[in-house]
MITI-115792 format. One record per residue: residue in three letters; residue number from 1; x, y, z of N, C-alpha, C in turn. Coordinates in steps of 0.02 Angstrom, whole numbers. Layout:
REM MITI-115792
["ALA",NUM,[X,Y,Z],[X,Y,Z],[X,Y,Z]],
...
This chain:
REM MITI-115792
["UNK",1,[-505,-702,668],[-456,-653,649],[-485,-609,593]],
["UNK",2,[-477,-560,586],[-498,-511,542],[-458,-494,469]],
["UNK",3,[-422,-543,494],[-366,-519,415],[-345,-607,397]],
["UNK",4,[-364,-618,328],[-373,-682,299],[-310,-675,239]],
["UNK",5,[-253,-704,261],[-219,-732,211],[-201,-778,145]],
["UNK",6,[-207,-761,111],[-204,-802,46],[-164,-816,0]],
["UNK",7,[-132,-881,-34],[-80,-875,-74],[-87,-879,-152]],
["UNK",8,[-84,-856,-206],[-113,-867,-259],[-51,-876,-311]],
["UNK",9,[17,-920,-321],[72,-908,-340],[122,-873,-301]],
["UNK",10,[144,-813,-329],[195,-792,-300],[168,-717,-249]],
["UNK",11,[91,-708,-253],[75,-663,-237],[19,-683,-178]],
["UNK",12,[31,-661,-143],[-7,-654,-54],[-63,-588,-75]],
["UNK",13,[-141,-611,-59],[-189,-584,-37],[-196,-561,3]],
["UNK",14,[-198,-507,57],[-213,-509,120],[-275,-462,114]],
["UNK",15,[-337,-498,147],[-399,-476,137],[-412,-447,194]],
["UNK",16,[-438,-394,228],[-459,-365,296],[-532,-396,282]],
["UNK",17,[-563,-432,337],[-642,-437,360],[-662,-431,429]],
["UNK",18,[-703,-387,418],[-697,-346,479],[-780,-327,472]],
["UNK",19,[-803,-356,441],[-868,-340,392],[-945,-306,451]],
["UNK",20,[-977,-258,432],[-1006,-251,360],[-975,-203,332]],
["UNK",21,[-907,-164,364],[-879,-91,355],[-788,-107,338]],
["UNK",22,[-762,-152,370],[-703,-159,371],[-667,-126,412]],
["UNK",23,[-716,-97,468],[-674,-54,514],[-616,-76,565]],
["UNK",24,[-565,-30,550],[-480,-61,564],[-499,-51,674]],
["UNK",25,[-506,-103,706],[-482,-76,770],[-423,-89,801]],
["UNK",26,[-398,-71,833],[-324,-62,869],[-274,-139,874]],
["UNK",27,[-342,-191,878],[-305,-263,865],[-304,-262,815]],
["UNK",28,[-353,-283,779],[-302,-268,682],[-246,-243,659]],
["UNK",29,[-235,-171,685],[-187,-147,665],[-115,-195,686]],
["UNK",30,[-140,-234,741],[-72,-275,788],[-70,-320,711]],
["UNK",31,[-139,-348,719],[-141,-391,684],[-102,-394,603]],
["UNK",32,[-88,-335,579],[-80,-328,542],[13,-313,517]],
["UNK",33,[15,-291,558],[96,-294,594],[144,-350,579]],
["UNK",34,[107,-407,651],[123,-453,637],[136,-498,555]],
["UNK",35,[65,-489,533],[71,-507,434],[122,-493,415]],
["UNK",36,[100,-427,417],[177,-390,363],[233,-408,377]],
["UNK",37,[258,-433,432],[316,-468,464],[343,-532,433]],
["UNK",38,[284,-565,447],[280,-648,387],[292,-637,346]],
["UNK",39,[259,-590,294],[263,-572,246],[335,-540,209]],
["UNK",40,[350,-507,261],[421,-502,246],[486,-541,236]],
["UNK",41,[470,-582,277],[515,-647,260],[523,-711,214]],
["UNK",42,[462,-690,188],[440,-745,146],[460,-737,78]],
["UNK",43,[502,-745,57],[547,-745,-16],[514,-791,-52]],
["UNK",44,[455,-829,-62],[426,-849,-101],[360,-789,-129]],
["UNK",45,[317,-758,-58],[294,-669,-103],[347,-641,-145]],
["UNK",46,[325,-620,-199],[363,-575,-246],[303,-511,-246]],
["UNK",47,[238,-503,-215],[200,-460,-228],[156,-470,-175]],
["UNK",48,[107,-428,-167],[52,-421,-101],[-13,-373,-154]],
["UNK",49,[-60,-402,-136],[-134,-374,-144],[-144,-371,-71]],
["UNK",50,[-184,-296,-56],[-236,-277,1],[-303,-278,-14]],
["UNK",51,[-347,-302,-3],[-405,-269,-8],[-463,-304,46]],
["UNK",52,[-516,-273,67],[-558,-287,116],[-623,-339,70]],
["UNK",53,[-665,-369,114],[-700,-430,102],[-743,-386,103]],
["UNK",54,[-820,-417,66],[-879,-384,61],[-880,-335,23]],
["UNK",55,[-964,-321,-13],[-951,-260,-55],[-965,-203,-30]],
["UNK",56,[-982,-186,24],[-984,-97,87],[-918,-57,68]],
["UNK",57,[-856,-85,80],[-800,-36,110],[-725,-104,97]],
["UNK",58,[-674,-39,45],[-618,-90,89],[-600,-71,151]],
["UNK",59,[-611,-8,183],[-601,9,236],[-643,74,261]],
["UNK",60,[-686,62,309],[-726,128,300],[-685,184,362]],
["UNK",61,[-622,160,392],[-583,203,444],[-581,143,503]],
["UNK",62,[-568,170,548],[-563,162,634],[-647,143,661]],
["UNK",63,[-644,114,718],[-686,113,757],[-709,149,824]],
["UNK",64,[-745,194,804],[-736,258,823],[-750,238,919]],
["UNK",65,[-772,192,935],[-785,163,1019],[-728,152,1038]],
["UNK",66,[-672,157,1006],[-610,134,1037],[-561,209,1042]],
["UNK",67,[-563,263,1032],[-564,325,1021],[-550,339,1104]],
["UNK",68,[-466,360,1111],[-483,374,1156],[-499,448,1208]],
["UNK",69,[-493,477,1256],[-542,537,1288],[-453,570,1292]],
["UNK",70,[-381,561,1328],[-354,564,1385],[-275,582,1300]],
["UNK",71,[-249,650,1319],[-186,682,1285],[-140,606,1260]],
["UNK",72,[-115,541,1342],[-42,538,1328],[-94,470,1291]],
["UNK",73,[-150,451,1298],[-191,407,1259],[-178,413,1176]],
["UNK",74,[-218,459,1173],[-203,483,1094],[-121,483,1068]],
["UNK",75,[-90,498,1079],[-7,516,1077],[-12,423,1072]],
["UNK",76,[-4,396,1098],[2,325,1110],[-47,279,1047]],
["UNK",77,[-97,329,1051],[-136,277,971],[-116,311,895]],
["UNK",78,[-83,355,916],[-58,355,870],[9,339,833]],
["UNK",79,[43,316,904],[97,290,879],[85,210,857]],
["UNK",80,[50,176,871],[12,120,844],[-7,113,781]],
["UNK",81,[-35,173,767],[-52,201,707],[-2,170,666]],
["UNK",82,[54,238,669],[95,245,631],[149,177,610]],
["UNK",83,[145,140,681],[196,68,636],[158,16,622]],
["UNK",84,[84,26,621],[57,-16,582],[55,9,487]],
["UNK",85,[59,71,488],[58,101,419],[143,92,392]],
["UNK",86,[184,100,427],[257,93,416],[276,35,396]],
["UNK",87,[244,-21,453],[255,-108,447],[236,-92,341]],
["UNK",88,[183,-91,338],[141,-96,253],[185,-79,196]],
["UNK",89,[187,6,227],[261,33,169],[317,5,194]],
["UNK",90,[337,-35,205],[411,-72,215],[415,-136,194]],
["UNK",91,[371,-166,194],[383,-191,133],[408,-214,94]],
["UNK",92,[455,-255,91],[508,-257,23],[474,-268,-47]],
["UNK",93,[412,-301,-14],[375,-318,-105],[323,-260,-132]],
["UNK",94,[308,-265,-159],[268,-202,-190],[187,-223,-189]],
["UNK",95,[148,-162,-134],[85,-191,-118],[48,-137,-160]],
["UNK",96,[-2,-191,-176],[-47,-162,-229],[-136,-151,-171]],
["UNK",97,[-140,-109,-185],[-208,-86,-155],[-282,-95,-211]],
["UNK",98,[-304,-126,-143],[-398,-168,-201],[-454,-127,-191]],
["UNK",99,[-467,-60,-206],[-516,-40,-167],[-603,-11,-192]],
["UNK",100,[-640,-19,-154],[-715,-21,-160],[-741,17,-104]],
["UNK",101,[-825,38,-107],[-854,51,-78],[-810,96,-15]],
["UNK",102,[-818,124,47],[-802,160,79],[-733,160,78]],
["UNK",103,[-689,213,72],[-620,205,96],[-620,265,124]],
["UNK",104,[-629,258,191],[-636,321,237],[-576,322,281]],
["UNK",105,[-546,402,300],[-499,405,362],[-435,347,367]],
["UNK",106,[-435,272,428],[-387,259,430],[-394,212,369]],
["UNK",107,[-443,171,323],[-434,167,255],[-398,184,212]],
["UNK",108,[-399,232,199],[-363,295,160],[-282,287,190]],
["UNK",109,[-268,309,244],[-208,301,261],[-165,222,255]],
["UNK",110,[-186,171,272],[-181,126,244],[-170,115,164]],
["UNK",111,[-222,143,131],[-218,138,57],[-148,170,31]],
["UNK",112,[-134,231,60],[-89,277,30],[-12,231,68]],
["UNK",113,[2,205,99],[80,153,125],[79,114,53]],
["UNK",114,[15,89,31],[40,51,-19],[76,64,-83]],
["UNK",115,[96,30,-121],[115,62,-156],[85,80,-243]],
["UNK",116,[25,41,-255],[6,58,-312],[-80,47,-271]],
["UNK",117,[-132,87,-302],[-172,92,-286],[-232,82,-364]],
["UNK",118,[-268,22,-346],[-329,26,-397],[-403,28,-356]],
["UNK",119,[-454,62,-404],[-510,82,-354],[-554,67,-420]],
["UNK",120,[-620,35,-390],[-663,17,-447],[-713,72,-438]],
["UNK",121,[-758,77,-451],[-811,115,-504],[-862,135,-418]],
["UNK",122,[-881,99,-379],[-893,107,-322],[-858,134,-276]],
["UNK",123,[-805,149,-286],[-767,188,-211],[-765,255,-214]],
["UNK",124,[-787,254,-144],[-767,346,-138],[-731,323,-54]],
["UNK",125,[-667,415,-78],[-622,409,-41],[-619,475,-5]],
["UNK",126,[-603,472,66],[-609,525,78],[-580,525,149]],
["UNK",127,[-550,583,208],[-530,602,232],[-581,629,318]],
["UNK",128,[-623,615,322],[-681,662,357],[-650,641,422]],
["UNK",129,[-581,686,461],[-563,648,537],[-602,731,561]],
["UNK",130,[-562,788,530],[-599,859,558],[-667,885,562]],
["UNK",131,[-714,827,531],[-796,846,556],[-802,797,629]],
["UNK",132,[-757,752,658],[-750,735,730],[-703,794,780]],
["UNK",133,[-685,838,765],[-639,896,773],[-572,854,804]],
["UNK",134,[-549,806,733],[-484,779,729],[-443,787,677]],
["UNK",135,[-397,748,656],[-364,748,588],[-313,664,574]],
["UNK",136,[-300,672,511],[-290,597,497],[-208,585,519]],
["UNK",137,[-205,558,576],[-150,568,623],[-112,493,609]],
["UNK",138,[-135,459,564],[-96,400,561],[-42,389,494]],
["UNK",139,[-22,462,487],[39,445,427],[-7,507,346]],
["UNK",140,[-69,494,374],[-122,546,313],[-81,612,307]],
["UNK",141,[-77,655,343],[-21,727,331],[18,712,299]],
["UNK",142,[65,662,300],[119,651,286],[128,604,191]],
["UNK",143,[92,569,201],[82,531,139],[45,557,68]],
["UNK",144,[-7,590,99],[-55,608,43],[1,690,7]],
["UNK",145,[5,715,41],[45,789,3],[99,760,-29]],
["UNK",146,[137,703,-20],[184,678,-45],[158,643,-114]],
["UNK",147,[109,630,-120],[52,604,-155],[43,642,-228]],
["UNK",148,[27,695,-187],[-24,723,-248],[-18,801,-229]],
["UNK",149,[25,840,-185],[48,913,-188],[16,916,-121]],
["UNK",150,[45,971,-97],[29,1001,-13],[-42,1037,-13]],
["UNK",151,[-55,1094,-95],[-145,1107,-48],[-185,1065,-81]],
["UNK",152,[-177,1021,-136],[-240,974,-125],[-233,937,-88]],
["UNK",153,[-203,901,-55],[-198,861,8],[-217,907,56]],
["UNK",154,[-213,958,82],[-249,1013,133],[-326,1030,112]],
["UNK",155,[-336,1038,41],[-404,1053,39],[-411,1013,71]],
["UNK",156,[-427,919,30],[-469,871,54],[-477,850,134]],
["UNK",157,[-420,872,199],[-413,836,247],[-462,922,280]],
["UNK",158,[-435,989,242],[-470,1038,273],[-551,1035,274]],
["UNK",159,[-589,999,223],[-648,988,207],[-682,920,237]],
["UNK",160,[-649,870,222],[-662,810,273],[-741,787,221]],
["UNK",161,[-738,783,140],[-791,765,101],[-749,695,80]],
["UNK",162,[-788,680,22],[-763,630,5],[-758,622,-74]],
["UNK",163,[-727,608,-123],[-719,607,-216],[-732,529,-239]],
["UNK",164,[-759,530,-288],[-758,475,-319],[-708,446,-333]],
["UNK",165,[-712,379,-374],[-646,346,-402],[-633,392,-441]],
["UNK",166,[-652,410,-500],[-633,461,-555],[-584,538,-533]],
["UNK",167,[-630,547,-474],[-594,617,-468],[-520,583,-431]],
["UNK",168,[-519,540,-389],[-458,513,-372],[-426,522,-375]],
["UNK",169,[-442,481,-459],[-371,452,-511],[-355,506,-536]],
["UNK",170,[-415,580,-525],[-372,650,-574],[-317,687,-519]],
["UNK",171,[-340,655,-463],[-297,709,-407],[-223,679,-417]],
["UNK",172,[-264,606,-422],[-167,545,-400],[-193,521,-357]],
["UNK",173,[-237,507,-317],[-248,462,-251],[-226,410,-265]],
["UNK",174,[-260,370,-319],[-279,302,-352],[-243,306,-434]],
["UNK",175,[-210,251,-445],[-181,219,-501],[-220,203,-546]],
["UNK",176,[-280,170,-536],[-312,138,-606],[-377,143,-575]],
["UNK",177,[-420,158,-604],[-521,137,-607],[-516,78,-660]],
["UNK",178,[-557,53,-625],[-601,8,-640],[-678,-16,-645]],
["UNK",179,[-696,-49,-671],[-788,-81,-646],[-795,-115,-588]],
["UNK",180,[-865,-91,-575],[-863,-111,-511],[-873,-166,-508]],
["UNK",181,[-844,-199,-448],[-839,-260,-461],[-744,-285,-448]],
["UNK",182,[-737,-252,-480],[-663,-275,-513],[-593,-280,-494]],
["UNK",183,[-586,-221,-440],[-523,-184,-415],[-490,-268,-380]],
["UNK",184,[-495,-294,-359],[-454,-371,-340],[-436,-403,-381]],
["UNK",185,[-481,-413,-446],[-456,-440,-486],[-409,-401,-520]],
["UNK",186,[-434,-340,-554],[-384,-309,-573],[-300,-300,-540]],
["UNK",187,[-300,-289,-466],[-247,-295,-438],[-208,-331,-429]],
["UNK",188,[-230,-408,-429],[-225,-474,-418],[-171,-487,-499]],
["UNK",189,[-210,-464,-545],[-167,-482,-613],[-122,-427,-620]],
["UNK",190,[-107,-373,-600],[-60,-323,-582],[-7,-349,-542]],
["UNK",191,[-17,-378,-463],[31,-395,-454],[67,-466,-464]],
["UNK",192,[19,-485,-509],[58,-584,-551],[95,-546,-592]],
["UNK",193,[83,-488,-640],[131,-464,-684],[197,-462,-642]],
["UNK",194,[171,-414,-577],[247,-406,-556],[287,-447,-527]],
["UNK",195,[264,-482,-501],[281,-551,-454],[322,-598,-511]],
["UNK",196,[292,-597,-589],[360,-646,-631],[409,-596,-652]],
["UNK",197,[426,-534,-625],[474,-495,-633],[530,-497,-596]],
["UNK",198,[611,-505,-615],[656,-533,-574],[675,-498,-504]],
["UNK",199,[623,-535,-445],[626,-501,-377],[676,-450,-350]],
["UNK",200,[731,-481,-384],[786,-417,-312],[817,-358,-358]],
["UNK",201,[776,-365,-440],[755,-290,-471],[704,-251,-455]],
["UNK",202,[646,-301,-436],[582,-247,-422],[607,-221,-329]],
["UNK",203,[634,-258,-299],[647,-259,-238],[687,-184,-205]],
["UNK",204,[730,-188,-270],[793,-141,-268],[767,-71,-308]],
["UNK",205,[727,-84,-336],[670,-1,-360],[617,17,-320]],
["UNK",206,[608,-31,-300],[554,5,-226],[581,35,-165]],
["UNK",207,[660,14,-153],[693,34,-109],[722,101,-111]],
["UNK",208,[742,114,-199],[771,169,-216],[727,223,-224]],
["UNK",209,[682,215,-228],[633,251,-249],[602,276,-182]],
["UNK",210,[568,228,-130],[572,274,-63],[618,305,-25]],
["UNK",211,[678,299,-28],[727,320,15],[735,362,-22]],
["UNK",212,[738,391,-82],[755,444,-130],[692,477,-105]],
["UNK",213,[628,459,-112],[562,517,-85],[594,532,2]],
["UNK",214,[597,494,32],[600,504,103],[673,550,131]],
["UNK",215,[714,544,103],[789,534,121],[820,615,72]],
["UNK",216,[798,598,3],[815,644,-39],[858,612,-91]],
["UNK",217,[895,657,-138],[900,637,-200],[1006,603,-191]],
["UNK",218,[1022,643,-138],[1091,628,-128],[1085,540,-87]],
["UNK",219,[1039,549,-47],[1053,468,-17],[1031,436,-60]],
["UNK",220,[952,445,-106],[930,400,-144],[991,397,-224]],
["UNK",221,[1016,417,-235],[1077,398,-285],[1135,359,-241]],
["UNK",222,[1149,367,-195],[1191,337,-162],[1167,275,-142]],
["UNK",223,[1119,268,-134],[1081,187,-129],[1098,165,-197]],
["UNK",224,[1053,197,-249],[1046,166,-323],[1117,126,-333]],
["UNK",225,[1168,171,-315],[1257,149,-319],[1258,80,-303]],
["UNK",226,[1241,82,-224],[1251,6,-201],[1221,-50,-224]],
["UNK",227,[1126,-56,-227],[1092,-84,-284],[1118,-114,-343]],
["UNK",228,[1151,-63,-380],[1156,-75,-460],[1226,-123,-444]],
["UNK",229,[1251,-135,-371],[1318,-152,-400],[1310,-224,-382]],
["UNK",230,[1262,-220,-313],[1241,-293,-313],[1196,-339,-376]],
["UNK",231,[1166,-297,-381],[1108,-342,-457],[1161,-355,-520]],
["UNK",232,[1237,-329,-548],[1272,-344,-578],[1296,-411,-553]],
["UNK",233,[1270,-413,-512],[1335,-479,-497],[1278,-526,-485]],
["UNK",234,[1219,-517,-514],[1154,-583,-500],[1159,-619,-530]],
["UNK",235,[1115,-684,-516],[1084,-733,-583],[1060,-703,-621]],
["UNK",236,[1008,-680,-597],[957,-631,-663],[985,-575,-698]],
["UNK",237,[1016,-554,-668],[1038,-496,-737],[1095,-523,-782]],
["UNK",238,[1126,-579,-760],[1166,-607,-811],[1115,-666,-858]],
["UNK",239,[1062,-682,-838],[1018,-724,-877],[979,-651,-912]],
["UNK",240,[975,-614,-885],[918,-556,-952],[954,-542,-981]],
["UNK",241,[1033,-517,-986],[1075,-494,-1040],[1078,-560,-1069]],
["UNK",242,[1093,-622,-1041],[1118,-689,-1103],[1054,-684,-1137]],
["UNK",243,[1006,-659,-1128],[924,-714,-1146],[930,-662,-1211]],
["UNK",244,[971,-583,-1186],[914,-507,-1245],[956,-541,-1294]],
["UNK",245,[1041,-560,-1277],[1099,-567,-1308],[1072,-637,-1364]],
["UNK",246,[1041,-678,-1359],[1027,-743,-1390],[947,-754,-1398]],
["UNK",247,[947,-700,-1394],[851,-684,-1437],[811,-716,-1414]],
["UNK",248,[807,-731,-1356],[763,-782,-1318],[740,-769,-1253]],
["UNK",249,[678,-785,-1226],[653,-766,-1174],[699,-788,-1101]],
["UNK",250,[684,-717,-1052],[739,-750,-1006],[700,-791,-950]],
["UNK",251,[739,-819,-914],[714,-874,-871],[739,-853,-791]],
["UNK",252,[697,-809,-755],[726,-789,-719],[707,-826,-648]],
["UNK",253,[766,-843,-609],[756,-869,-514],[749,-822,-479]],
["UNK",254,[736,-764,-469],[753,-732,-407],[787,-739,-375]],
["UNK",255,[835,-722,-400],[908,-740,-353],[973,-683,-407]],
């Protein structure tokens, strides 16, 4: 299998090896589906790390032999595409992205579902589907302008080069640089931070927060409504007010 699961506390690893490149092919993406599925159900994750095995690439794209020739073909891989990138951003827990060495094409698209992105000192990221006279058809249009503005997201997919970690993190691609070396670990203790944070708060801001990007600002307040009225009536928010109320650290269940 190409995708290696791991439990480290409250936070799930999921490593792509696919090695020496990490290139995603059409079973992976199943493969990956399926995860996020597990993963979804599993109320013991409070958090998710991505990142690919080996030091080449967390993802250097697609495998370009599997590419297919034929209109309702394409139409069809790309709808594959797209709910393997959907399965990722859906999510209920908040996935943190590990990334190194190549993050090319469907890489990239992958990277951007997640939801916080760290890149160490080795990665370059980049877009190159239009020097195959294609474009990044798996959610890339759609994610990256949402990202980081409509023409730098057009330069980079119009040019099809690639930026360092540094320039990245100036566009917004990527959340944090790091040394190389590092981006797993770094991510890894990013999402333990978040993972002892009381779940069906971080749960209920990841929710509000995309449906407010996706939906707009009238549904995403109208969510926040429902949210805020359920988390009043939790364990945990009545243990963080007793804990602020009696000067003492709170002790929170997820629940």
């Amino acid at each position: 299998m190409a995708l290696v699961v791991e439990r480290d506390g409250a936070v799930a690893v999921v490593t792509l090896d696919n090695g020496p490149l990490n290139l995603l092919t059409m079973a992976d993406r199943a493969e990956l589906v399926a995860v996020a599925g597990r993963l979804r159900d599993d109320r013991g994750t409070r958090a998710i790390v991505l990142t690919g095995a080996g030091p080449k690439a967390f993802c250097a794209g697609s495998d370009v032999n599997e590419f297919p020739a034929g209109s309702e073909a394409g139409r069809e891989r790309a709808r594959r595409e797209h709910a393997c990138y959907a399965a990722v951003a859906a999510l209920p827990q908040p996935v943190v992205a590990a990334l190194h060495g190549h993050v090319l094409g469907g890489g990239v698209e992958l990277a951007l579902a997640c939801d916080i992105r760290v890149a160490d000192a080795t990665a370059r990221l980049g877009l190159p589907e239009v020097t195959l006279g294609l474009f990044p058809s798996g959610g890339g249009t759609q994610r990256l302008p949402r990202l980081i503005g409509a023409s730098r997201a057009k330069e980079l997919m119009f040019l099809g080069g690639t930026v360092d970690a540094d320039e990245a993190a100036r566009l917004g691609v990527v959340d944090h640089v790091v040394d190389a070396g590092r981006a797993t670990e770094h991510a890894r203790a990013l999402a333990a931070e978040i993972a002892a944070r009381p779940a069906l708060a971080v749960r209920a801001i990841k929710a509000a927060v995309d449906v407010g990007m996706d939906d707009g600002m009238v549904v995403g307040t109208a969510l926040e409504e429902r949210l805020i009225g359920e988390l009043f009536a939790s364990h945990d928010a009545h243990e963080g007010v007793a804990a602020l109320l009696a000067r003492r650290p709170p002790h929170f269940e997820h629940r």
